[in-house]
N, CA, C and O atoms as a DFTB+ gen file, in Angstrom:
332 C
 N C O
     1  1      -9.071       7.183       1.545
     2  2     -10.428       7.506       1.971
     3  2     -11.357       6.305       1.818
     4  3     -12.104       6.117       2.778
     5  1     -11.446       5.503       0.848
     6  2     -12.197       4.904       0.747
     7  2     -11.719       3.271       0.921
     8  3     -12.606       2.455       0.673
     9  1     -10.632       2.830       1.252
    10  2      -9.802       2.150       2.407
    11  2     -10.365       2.234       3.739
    12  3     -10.896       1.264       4.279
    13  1     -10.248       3.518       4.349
    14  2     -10.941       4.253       5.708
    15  2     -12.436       3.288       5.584
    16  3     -12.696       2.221       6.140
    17  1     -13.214       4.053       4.704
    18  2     -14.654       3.516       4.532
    19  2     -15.182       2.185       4.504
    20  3     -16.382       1.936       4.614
    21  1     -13.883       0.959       4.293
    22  2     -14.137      -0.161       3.826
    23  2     -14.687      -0.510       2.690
    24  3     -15.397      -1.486       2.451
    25  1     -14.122       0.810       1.605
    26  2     -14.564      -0.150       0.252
    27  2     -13.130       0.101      -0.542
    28  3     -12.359       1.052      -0.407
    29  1     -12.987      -1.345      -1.632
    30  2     -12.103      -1.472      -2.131
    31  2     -12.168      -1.244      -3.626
    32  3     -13.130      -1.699      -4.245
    33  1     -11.301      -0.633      -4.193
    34  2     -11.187       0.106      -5.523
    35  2     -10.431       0.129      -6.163
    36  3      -9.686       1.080      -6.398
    37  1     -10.418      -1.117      -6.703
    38  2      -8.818      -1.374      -7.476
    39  2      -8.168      -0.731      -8.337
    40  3      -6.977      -1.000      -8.496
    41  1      -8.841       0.353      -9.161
    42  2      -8.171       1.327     -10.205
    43  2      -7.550       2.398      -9.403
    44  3      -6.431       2.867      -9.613
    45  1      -8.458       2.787      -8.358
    46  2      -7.766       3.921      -6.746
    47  2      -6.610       3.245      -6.355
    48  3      -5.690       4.020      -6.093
    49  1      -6.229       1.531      -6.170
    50  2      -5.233       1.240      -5.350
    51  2      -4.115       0.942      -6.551
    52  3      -2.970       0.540      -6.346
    53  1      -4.502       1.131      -7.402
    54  2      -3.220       0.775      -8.535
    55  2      -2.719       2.590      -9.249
    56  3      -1.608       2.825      -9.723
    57  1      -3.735       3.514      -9.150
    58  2      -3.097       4.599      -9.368
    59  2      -2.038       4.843      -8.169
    60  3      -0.878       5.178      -8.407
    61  1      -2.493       4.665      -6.975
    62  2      -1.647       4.816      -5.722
    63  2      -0.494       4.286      -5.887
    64  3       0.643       4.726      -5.712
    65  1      -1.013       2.991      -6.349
    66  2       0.679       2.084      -6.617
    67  2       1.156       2.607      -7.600
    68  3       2.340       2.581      -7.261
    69  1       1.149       3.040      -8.510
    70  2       1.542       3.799      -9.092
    71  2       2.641       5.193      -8.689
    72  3       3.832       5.466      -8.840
    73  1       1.851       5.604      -8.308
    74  2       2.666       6.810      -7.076
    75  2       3.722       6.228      -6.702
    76  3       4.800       6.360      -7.282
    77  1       3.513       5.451      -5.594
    78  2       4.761       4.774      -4.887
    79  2       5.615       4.689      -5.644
    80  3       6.656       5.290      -5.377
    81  1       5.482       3.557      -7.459
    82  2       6.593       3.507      -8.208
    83  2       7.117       4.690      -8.088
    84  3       8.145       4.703      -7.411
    85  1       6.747       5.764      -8.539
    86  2       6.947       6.624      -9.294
    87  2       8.252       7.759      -8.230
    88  3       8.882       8.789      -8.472
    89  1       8.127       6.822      -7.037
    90  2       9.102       7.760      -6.010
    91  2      10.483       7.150      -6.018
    92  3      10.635       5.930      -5.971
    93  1      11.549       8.055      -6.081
    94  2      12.924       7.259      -6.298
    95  2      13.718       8.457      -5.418
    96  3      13.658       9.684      -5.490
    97  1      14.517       7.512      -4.523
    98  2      15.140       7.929      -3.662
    99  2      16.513       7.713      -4.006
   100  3      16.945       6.568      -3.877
   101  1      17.509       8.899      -4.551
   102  2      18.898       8.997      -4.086
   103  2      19.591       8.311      -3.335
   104  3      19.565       8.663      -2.156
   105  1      20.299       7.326      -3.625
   106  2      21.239       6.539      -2.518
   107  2      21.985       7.418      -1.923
   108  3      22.843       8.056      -2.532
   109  1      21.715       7.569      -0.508
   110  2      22.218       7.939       0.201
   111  2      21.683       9.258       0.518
   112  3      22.515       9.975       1.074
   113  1      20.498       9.810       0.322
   114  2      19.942      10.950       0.273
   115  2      19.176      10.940       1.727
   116  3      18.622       9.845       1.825
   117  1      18.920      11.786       2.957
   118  2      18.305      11.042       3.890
   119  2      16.695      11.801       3.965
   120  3      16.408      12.971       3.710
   121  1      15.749      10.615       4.433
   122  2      14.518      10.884       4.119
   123  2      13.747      11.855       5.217
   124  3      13.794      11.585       6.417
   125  1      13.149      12.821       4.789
   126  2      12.011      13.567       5.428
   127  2      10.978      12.437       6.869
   128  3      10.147      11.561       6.634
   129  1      11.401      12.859       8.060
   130  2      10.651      11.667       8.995
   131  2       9.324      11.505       8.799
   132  3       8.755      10.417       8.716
   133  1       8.878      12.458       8.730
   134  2       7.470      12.821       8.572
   135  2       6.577      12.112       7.460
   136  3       5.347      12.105       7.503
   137  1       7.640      11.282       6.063
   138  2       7.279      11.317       5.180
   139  2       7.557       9.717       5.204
   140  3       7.333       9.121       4.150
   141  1       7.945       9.097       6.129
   142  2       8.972       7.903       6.246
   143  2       7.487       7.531       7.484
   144  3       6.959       6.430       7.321
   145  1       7.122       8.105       8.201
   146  2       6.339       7.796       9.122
   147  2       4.740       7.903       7.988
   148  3       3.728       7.267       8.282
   149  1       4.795       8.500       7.161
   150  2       3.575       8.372       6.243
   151  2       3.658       6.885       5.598
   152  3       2.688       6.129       5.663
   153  1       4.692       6.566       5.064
   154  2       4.602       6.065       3.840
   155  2       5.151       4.258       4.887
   156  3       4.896       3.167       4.377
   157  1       5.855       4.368       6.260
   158  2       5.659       3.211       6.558
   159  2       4.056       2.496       7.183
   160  3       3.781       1.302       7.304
   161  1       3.215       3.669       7.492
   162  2       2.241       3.428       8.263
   163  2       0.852       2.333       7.061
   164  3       0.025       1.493       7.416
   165  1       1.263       3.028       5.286
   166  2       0.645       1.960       4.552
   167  2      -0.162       0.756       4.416
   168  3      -1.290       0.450       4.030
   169  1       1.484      -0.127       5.169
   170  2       0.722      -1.681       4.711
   171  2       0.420      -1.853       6.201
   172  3      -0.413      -2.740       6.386
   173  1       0.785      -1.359       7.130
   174  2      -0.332      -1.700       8.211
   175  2      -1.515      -1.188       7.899
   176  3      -2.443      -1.913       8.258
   177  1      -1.864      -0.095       7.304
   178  2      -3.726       0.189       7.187
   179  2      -3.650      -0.973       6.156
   180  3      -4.352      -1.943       6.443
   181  1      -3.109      -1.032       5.297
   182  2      -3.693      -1.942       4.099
   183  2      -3.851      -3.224       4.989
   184  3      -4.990      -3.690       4.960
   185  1      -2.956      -3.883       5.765
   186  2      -3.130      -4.889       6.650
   187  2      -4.401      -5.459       7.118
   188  3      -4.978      -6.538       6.978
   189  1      -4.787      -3.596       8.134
   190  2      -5.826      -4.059       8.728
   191  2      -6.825      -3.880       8.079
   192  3      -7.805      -3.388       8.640
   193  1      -6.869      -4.203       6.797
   194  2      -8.245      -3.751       6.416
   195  2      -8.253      -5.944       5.587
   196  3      -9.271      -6.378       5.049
   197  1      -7.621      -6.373       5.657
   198  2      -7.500      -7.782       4.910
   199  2      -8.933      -8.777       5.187
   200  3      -9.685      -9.400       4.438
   201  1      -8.858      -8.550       6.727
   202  2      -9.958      -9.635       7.403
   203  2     -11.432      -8.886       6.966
   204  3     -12.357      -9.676       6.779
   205  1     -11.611      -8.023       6.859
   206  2     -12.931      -7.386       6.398
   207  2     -13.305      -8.078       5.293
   208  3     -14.230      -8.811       4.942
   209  1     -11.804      -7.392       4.632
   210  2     -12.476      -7.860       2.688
   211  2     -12.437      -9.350       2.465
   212  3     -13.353      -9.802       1.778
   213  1     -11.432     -10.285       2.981
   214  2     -11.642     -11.364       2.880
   215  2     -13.248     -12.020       3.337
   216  3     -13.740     -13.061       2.902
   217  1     -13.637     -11.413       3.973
   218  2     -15.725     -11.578       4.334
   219  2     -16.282     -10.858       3.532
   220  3     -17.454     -11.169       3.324
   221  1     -15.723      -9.599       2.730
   222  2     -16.490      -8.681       2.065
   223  2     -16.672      -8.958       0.755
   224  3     -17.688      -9.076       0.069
   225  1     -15.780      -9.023       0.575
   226  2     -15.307      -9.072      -1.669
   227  2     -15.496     -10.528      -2.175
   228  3     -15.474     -11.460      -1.371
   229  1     -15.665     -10.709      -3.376
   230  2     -15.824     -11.489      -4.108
   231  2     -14.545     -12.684      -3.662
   232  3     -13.755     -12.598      -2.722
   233  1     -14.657     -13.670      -4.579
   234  2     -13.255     -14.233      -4.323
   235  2     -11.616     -13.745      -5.461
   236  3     -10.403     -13.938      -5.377
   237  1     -12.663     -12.980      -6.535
   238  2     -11.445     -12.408      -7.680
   239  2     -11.336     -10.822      -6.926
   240  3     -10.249     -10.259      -6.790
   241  1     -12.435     -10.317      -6.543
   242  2     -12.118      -9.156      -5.946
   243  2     -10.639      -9.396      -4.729
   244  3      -9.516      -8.902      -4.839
   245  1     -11.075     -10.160      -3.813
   246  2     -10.145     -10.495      -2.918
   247  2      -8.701     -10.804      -3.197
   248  3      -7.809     -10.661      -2.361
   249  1      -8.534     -11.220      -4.379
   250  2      -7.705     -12.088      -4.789
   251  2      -6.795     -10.832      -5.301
   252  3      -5.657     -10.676      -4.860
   253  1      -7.288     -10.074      -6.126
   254  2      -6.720      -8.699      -6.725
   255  2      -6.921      -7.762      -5.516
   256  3      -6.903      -6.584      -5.872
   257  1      -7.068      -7.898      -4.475
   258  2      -6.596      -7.241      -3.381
   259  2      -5.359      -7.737      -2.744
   260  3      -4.636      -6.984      -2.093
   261  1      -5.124      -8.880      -2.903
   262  2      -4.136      -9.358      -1.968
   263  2      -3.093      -9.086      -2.946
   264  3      -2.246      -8.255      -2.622
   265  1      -3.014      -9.595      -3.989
   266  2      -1.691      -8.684      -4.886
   267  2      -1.639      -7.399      -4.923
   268  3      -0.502      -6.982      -5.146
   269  1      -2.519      -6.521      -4.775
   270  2      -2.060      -4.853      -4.623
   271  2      -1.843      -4.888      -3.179
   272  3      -1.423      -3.852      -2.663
   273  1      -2.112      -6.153      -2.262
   274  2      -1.018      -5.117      -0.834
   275  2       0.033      -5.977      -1.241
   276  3       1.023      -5.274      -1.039
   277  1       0.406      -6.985      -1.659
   278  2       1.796      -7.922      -1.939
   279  2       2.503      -6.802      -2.289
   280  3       3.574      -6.585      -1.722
   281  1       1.951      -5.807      -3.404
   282  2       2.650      -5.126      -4.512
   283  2       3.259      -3.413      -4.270
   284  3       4.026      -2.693      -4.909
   285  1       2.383      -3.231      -2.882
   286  2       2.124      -2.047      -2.262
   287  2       3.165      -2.230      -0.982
   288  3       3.727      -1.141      -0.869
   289  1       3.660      -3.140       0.026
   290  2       4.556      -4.170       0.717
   291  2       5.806      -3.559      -0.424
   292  3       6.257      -2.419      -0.315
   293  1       6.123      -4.245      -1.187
   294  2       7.397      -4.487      -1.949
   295  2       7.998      -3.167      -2.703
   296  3       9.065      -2.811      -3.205
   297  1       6.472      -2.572      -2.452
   298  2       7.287      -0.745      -3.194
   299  2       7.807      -0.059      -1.929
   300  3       8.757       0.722      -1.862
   301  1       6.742      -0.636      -0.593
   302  2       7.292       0.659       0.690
   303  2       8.613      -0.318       0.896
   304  3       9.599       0.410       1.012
   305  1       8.913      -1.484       0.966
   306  2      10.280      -1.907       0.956
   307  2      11.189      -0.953       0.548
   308  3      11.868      -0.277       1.320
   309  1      11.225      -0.851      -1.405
   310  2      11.885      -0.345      -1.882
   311  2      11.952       0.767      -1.515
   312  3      13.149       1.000      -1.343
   313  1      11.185       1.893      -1.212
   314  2      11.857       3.035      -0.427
   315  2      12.126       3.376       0.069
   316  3      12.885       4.333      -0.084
   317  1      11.669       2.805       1.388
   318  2      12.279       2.589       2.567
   319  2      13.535       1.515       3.140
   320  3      13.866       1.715       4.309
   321  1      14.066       0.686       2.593
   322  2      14.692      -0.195       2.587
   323  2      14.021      -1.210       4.241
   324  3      13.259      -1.034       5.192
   325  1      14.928      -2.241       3.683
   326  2      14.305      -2.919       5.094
   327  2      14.762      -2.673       6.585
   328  3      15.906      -2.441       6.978
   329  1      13.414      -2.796       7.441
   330  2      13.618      -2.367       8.600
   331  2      15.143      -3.118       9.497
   332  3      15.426      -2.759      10.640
């Protein structure tokens, strides 16, 4: 929601990341589409939201944005494996 809005909230994007850890997929278990189409669609919003905040946020704000999508990237990896 507040991604949507253009504001950034780093304790909101690290509970989230959080979440993500917190999902563990069965090797070999096959995934819900619906849920695979949620969870790849992510780092493209997180994507498009980069060029805003890079004009918007501080330079430490920015900076701790770009590691929670680095970090947010490398979890939808992990559950999704690579494309």
């Amino acid at each position: 929601y507040h991604l949507r809005k253009g504001e950034f909230k780093l304790v909101l994007g690290l509970e989230y990341l959080d979440l993500l850890k917190s999902i563990e997929v069965p090797e070999g278990d096959k995934l819900d589409k619906e849920f695979v189409k949620q969870i790849w669609m992510i780092p493209l919003f997180v994507e498009m939201k980069n060029k805003r905040f890079s004009e918007t946020l501080s330079y430490r704000e920015y900076d701790q944005y770009k590691k929670l999508k680095l970090e947010i990237n490398r979890q939808v990896q992990r559950i999704l494996g690579m494309p």
